[in-house]
C-alpha positions as YAML, in Angstrom:
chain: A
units: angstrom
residues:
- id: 1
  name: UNK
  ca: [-1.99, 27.00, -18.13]
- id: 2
  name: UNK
  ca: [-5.59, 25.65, -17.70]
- id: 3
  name: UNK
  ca: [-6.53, 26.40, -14.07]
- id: 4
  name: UNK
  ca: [-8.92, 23.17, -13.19]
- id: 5
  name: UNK
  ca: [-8.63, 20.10, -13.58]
- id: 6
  name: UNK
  ca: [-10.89, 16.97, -12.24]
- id: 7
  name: UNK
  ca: [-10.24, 14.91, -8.77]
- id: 8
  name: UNK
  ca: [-12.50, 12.49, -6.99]
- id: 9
  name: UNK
  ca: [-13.68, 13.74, -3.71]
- id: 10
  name: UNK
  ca: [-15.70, 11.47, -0.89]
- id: 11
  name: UNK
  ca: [-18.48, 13.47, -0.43]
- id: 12
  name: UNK
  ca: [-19.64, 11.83, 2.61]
- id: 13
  name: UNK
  ca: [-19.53, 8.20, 4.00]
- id: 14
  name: UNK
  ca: [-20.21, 5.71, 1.11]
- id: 15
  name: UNK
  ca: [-20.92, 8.43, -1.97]
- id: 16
  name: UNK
  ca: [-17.87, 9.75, -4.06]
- id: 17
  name: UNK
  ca: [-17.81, 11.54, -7.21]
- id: 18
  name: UNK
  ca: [-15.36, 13.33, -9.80]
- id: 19
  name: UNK
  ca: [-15.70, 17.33, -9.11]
- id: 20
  name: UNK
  ca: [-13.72, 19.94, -10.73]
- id: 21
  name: UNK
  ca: [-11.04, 21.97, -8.63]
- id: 22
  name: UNK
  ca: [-8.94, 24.71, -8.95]
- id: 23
  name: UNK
  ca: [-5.18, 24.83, -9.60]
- id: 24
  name: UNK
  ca: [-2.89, 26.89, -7.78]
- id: 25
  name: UNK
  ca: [-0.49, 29.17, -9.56]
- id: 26
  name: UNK
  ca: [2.91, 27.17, -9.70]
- id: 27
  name: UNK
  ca: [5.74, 28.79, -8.26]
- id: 28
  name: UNK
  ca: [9.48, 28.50, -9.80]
- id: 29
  name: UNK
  ca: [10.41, 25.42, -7.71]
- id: 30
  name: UNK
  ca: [6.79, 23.53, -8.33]
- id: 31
  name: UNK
  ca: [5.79, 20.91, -11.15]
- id: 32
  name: UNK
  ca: [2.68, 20.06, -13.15]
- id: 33
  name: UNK
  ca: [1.81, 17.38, -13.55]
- id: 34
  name: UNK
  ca: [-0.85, 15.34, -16.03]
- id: 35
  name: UNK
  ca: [-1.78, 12.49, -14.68]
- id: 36
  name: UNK
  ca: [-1.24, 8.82, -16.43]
- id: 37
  name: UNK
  ca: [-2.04, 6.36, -13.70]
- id: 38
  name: UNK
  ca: [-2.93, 6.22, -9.88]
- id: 39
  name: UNK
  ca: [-3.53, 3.23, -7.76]
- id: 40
  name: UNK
  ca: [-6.69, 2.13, -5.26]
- id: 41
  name: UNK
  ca: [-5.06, 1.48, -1.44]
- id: 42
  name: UNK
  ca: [-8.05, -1.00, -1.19]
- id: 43
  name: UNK
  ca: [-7.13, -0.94, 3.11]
- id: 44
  name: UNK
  ca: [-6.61, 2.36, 3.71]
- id: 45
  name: UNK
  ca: [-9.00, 3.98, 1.05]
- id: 46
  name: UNK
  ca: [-11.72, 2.37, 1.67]
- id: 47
  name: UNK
  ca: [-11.82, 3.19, 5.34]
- id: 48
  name: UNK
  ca: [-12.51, 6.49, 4.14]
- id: 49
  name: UNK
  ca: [-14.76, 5.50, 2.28]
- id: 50
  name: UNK
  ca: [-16.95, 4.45, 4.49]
- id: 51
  name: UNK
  ca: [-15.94, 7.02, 6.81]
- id: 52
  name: UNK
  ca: [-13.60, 4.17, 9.17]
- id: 53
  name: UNK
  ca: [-11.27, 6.74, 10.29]
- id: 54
  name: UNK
  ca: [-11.10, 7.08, 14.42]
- id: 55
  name: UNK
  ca: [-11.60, 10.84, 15.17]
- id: 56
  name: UNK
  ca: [-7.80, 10.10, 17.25]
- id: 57
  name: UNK
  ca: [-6.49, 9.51, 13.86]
- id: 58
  name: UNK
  ca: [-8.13, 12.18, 11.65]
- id: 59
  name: UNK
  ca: [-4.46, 14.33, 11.85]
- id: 60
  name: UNK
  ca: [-2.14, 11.11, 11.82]
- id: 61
  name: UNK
  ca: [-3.83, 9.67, 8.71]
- id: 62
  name: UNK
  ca: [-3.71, 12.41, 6.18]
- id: 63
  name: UNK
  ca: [-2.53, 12.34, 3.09]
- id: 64
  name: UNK
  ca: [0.06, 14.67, 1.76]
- id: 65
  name: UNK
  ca: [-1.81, 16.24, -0.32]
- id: 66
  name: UNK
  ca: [-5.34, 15.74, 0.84]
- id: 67
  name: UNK
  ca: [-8.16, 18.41, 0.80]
- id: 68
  name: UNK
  ca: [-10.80, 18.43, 3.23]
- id: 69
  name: UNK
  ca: [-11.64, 16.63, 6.44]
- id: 70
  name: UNK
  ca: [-12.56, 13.42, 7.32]
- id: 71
  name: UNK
  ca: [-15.36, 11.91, 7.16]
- id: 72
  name: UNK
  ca: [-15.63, 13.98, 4.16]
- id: 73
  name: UNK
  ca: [-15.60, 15.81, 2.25]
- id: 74
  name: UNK
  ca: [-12.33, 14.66, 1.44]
- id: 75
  name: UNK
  ca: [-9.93, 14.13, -1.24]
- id: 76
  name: UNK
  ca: [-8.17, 11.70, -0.52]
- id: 77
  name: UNK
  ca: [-5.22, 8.63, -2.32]
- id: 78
  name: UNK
  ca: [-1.40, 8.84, -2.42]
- id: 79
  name: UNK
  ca: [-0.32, 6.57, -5.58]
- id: 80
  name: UNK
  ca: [-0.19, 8.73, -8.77]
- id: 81
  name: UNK
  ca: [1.86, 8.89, -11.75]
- id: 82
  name: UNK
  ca: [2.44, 11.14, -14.20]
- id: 83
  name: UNK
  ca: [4.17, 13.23, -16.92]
- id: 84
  name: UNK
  ca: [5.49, 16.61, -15.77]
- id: 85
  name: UNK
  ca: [4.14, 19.46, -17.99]
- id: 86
  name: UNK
  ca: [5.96, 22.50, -16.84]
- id: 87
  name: UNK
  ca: [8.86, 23.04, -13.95]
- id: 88
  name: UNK
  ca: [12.22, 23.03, -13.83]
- id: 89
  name: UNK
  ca: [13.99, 22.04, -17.15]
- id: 90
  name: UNK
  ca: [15.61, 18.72, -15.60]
- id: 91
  name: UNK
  ca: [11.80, 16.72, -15.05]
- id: 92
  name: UNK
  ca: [9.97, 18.74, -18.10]
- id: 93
  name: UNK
  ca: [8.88, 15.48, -20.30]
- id: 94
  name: UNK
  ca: [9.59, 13.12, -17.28]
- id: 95
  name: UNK
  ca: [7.34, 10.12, -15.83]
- id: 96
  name: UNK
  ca: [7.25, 11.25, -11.94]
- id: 97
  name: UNK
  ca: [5.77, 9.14, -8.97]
- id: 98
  name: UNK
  ca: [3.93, 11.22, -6.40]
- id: 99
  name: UNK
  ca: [2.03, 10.40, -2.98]
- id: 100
  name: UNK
  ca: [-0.98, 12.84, -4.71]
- id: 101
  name: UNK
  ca: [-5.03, 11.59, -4.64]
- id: 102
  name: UNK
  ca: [-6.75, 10.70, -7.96]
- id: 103
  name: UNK
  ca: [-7.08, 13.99, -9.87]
- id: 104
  name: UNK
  ca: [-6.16, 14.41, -13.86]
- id: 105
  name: UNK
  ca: [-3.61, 17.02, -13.06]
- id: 106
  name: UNK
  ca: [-1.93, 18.67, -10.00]
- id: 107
  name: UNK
  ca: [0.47, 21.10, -8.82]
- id: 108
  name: UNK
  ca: [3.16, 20.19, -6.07]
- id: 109
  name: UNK
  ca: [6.95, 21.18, -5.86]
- id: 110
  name: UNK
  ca: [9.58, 19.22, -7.06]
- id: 111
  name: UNK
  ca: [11.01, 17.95, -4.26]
- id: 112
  name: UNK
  ca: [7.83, 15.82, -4.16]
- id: 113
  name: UNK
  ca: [8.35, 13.95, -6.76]
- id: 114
  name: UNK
  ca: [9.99, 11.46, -7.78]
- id: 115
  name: UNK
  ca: [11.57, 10.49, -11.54]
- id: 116
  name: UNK
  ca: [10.58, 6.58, -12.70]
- id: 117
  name: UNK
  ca: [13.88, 4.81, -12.85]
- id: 118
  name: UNK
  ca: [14.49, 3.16, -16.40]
- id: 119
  name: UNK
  ca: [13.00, 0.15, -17.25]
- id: 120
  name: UNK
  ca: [10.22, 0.93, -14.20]
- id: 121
  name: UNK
  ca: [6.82, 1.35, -16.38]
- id: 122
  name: UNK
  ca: [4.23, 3.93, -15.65]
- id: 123
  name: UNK
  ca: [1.99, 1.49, -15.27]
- id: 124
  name: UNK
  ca: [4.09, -0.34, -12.55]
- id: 125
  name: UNK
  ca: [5.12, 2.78, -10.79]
- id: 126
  name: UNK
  ca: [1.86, 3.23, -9.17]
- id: 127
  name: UNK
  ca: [2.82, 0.54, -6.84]
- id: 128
  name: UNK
  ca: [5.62, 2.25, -5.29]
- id: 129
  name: UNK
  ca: [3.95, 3.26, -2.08]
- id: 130
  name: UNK
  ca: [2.87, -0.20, -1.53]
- id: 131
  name: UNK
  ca: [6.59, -1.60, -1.82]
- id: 132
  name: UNK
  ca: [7.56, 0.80, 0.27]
- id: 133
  name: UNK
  ca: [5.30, -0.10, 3.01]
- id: 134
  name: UNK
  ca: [6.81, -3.56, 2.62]
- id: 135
  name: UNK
  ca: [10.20, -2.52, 2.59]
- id: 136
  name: UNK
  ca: [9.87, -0.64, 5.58]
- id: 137
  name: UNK
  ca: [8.26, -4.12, 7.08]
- id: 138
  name: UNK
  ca: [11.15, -6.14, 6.44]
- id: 139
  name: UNK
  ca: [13.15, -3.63, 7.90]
- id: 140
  name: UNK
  ca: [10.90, -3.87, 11.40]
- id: 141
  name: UNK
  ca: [10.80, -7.70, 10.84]
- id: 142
  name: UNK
  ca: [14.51, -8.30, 10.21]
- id: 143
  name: UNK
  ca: [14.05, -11.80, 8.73]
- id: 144
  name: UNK
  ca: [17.28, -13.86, 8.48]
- id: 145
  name: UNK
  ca: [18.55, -16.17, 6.00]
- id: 146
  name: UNK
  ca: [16.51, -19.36, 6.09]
- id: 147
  name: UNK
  ca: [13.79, -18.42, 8.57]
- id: 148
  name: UNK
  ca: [10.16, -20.52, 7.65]
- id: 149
  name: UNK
  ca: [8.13, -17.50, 7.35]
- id: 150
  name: UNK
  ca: [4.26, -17.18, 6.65]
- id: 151
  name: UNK
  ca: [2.34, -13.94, 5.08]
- id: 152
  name: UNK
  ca: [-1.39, -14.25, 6.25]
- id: 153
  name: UNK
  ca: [-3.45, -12.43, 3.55]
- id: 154
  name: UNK
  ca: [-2.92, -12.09, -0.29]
- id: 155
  name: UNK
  ca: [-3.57, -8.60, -0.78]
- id: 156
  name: UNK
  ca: [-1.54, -6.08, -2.59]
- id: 157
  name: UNK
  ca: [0.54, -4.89, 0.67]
- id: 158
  name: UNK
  ca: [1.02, -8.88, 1.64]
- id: 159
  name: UNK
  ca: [1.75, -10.13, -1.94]
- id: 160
  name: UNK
  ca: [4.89, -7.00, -2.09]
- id: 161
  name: UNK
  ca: [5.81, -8.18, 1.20]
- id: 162
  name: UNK
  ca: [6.11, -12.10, 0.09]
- id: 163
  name: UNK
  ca: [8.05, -10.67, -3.28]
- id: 164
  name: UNK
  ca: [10.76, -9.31, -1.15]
- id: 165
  name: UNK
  ca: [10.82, -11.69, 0.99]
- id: 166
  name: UNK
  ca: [11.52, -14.33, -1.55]
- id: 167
  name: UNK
  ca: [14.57, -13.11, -2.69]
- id: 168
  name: UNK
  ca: [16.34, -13.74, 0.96]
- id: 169
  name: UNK
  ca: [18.55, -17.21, 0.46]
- id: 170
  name: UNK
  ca: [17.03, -20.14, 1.91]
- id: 171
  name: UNK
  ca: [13.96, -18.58, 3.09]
- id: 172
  name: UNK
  ca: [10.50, -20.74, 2.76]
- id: 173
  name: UNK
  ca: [7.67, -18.14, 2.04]
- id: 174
  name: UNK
  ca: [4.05, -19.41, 2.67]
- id: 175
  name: UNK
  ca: [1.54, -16.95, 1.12]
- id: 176
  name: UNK
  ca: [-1.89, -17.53, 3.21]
- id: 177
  name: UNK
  ca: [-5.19, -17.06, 2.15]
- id: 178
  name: UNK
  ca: [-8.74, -17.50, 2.17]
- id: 179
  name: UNK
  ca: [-9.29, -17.49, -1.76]
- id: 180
  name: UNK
  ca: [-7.78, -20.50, -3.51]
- id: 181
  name: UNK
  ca: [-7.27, -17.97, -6.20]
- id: 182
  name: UNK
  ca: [-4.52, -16.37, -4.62]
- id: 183
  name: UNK
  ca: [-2.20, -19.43, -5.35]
- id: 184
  name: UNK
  ca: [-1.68, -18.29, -9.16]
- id: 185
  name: UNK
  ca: [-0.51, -14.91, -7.52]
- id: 186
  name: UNK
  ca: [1.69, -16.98, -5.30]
- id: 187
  name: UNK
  ca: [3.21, -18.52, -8.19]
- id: 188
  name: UNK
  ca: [4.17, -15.52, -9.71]
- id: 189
  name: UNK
  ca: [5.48, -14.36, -6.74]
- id: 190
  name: UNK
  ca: [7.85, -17.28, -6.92]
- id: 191
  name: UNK
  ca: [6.34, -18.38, -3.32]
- id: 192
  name: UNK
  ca: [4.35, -21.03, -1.92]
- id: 193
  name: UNK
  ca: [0.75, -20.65, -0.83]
- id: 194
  name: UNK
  ca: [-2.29, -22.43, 1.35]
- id: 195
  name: UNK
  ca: [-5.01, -22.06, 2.39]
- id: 196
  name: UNK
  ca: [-5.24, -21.16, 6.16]
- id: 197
  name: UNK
  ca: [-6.37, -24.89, 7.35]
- id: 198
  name: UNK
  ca: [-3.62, -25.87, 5.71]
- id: 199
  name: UNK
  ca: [-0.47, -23.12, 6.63]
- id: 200
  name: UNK
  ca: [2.53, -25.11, 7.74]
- id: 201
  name: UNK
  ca: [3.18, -23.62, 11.56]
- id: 202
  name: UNK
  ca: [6.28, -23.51, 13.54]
- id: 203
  name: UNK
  ca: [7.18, -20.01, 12.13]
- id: 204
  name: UNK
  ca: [9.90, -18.12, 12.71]
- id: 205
  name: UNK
  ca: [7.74, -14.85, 11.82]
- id: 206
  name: UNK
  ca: [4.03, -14.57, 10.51]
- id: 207
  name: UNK
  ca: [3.35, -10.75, 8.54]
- id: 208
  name: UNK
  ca: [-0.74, -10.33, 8.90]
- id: 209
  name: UNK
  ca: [-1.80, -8.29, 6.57]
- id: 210
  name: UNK
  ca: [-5.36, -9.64, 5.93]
- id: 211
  name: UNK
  ca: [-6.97, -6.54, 7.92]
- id: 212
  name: UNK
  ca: [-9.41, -9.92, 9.65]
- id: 213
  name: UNK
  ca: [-9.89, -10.89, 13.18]
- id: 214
  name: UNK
  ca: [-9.58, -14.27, 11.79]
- id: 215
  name: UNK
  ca: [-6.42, -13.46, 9.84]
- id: 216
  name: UNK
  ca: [-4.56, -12.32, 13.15]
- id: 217
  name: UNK
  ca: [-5.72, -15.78, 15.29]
- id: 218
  name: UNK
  ca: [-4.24, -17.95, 12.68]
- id: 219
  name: UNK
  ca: [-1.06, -15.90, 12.67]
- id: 220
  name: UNK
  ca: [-0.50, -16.43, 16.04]
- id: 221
  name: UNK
  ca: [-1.26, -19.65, 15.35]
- id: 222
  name: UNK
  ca: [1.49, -20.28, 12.84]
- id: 223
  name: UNK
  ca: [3.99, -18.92, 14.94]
- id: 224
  name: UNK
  ca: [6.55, -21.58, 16.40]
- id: 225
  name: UNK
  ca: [8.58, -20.79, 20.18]
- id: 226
  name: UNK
  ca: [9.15, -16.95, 20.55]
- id: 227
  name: UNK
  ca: [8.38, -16.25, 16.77]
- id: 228
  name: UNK
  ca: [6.63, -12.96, 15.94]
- id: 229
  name: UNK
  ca: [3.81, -11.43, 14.21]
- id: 230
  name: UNK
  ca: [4.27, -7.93, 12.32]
- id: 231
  name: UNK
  ca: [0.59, -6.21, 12.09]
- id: 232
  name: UNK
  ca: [0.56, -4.36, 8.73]
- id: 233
  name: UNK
  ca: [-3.29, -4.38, 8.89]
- id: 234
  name: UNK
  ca: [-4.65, -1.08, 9.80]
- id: 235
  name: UNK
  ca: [-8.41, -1.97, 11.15]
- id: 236
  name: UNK
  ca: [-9.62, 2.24, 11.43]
- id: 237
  name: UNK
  ca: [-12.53, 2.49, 13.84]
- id: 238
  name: UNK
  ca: [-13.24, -1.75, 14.03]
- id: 239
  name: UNK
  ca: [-11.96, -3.55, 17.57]
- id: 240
  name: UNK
  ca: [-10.73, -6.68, 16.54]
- id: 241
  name: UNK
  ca: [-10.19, -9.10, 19.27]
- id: 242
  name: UNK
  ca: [-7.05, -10.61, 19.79]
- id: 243
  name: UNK
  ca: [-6.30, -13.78, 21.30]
- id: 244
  name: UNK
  ca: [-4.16, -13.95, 23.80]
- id: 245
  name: UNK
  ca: [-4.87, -17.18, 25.43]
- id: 246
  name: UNK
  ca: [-4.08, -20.74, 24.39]
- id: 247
  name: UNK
  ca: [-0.61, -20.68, 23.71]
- id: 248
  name: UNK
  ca: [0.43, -16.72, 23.87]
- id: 249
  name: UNK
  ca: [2.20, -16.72, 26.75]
- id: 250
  name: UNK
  ca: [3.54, -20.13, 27.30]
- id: 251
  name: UNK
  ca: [4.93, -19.76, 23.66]
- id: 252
  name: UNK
  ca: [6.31, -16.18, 24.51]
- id: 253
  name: UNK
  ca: [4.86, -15.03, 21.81]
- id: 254
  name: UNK
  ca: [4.92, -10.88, 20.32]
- id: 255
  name: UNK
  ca: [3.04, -9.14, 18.22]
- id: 256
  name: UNK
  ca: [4.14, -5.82, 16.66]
- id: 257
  name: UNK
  ca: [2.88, -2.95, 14.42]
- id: 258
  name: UNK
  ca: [4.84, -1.47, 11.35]
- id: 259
  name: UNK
  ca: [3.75, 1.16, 9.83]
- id: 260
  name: UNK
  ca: [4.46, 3.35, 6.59]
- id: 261
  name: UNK
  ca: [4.27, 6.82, 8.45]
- id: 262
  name: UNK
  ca: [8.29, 6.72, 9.79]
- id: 263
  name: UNK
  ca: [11.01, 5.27, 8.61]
- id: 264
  name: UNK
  ca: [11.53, 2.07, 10.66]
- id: 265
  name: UNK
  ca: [13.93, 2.79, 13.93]
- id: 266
  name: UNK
  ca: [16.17, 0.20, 12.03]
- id: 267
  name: UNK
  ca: [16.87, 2.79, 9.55]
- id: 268
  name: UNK
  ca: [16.19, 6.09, 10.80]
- id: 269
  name: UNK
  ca: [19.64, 7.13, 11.31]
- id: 270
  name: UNK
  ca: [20.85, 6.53, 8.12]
- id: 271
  name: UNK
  ca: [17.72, 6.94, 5.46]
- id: 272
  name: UNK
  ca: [15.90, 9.75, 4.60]
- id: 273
  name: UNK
  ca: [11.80, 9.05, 3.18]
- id: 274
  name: UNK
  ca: [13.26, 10.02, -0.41]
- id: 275
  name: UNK
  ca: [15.81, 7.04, -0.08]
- id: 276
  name: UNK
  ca: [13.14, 5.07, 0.83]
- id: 277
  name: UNK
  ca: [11.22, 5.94, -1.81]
- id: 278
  name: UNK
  ca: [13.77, 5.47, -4.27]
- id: 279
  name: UNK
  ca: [14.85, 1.87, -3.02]
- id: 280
  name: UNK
  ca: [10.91, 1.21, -3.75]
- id: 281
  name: UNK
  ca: [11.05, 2.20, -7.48]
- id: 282
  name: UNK
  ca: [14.47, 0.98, -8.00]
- id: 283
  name: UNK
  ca: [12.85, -2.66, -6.77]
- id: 284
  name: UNK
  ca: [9.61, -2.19, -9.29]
- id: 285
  name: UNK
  ca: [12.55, -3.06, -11.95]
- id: 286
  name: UNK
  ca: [11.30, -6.12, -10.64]
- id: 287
  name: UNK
  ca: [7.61, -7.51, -13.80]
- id: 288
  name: UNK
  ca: [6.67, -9.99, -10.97]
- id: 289
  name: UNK
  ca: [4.89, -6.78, -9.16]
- id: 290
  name: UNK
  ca: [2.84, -6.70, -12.30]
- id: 291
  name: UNK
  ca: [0.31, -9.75, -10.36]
- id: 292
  name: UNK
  ca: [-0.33, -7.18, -7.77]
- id: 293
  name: UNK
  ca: [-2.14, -5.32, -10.46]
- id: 294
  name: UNK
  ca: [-5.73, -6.87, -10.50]
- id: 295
  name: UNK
  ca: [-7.63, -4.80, -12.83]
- id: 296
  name: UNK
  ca: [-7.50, -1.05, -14.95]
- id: 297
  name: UNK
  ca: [-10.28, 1.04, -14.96]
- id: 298
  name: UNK
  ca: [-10.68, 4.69, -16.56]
- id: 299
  name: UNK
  ca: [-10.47, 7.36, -14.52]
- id: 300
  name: UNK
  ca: [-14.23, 8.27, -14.63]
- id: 301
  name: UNK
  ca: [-15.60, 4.94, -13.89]
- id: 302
  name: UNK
  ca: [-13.94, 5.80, -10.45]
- id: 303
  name: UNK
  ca: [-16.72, 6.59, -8.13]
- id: 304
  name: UNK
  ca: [-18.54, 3.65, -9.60]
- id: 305
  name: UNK
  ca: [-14.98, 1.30, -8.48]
- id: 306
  name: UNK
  ca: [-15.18, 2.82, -5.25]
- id: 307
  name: UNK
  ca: [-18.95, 1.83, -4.10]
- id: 308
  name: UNK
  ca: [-18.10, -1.49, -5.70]
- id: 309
  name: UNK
  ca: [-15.21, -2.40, -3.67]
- id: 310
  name: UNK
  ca: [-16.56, -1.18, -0.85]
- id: 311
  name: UNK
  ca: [-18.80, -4.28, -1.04]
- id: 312
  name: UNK
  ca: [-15.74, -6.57, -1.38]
- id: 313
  name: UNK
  ca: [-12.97, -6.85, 1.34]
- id: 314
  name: UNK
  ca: [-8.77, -6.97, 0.83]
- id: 315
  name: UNK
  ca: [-7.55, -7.46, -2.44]
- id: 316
  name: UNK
  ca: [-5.30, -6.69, -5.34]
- id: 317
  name: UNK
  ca: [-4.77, -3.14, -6.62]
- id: 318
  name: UNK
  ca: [-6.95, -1.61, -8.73]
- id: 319
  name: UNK
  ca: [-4.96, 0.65, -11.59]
- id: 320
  name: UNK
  ca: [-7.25, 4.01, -12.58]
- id: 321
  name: UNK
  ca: [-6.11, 4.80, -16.20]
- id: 322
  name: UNK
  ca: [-6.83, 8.94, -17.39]
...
């Protein structure tokens, strides 16, 4: 088998580029894969990007299959799809998810993979780690049949989180944002949206996931007696300030943090990451997660994508074709 293959690497804060890299030698129980997609994590990539990771959170925030150190040189991603070349007989020919960085081919074992469920395109797929950071929110919000709930920022982690939430009976979804824009996105969704002037409060629970300072006020701000904010924004080395004055206390209001990293305590006892993961691609059935997808670009236009978003804030994914 060819023994390199290509992978973007962040050099240092702000400058990335495609390098080659060398293959291991796969062992009986690994897979090879070529890749055929791989997804942008505008949040979390482009912290290390710019070299945003806290040095308390270099070990925490790894990726599975990340090579280096941060601030870099690092490779670094986790939403990859692809065709498996060689392994064991059963996923020879199959379309695989994997939590792998952007490289043209890779080498893992099988047991970290995962097969595309039918009628789940390749080109979908690449979403499954972001619907599975929203299915692991819902399971730390618990929402409940007909709660008025509001998702503040219309990114690709909030837009899977209103999608799943719209499918609860009775519920009334409120996707919040900043861009206007965002309402045909809200529309495909099958959920309302405003602007955040114009939000309807008295919330039973607010999801922030607009990464802002200003994002997390009006949250709190949305939120009706006792109701609850779920932080899915992960701000890296930035200190946003949070307001807890006005009406924080006398409204008993809470703010908590979900993250992707463990299986919710809701679930722990009884799901393992791999059901997890599967529940995500099983849901990707699902074309409305197509509008997450904002734009395609080829795979060696990527260090080009990367300085350019950097420029930008939150936003839709961005699909890297090879």
């Amino acid at each position: 088998m060819e023994r390199t293959a290509r992978a973007y690497r962040v050099l240092e804060p702000g400058h990335g580029a495609l390098v080659d890299v060398e293959l291991p030698e796969p062992g009986p129980d690994d897979v090879v894969v070529a890749t055929r997609h791989s997804a942008i994590s505008r949040g979390t990539e482009l912290l290390v990007f710019r070299g945003g990771v806290p040095a308390s959170q270099h070990a925490v925030m790894r990726a599975p299959y990340q090579v280096g150190e941060f601030p870099g040189p690092v490779i670094y991603g986790y939403l990859a799809v692809g065709t498996v070349e060689a392994g064991p007989a059963a996923l020879r020919g199959r379309d695989v998810f994997c939590l792998h960085p952007h490289q043209d081919r890779f080498v893992v074992p099988a047991t970290a993979v995962s097969v595309l469920p039918e009628g789940v395109p390749a080109t979908r797929a690449v979403l499954a780690g972001t619907v599975e950071t929203a299915v692991n929110a819902l399971w730390d919000a618990a929402p409940r049949v007909g709660d008025r709930i509001a998702v503040v920022g219309a990114g690709m982690v909030g837009g899977a989180v209103a999608a799943l939430l719209a499918g609860i009976p009775g519920v009334r979804v409120e996707l919040v944002d900043v861009d206007p824009g965002r309402a045909a996105l809200a529309a495909a969704l099958g959920v309302g949206f405003a602007l955040p002037e114009d939000a309807t409060g008295g919330c039973d629970l607010v999801v922030h996931a607009s990464a802002t300072e200003a994002g997390l006020a009006r949250s709190l701000e949305l939120l009706g007696l006792e109701g609850e904010v779920v932080e899915l924004s992960w701000y890296g080395d930035r200190v946003p300030r949070v307001p807890l004055g006005e009406g924080f206390h006398s409204g008993r209001l809470a703010i908590r943090a979900s993250q992707v990293g463990r299986v919710s305590p809701a679930r722990q006892a009884r799901w393992t990451y791999a059901d997890r993961m599967a529940l995500a691609l099983r849901l990707l059935a699902d074309p409305r997660f197509d509008a997450l997808i904002g734009e395609a670009v080829p795979f060696g236009e990527l260090p080009a994508t990367m300085l350019r978003l950097s420029e930008g804030g939150p936003g839709l994914a961005v699909r890297v074709d090879y």
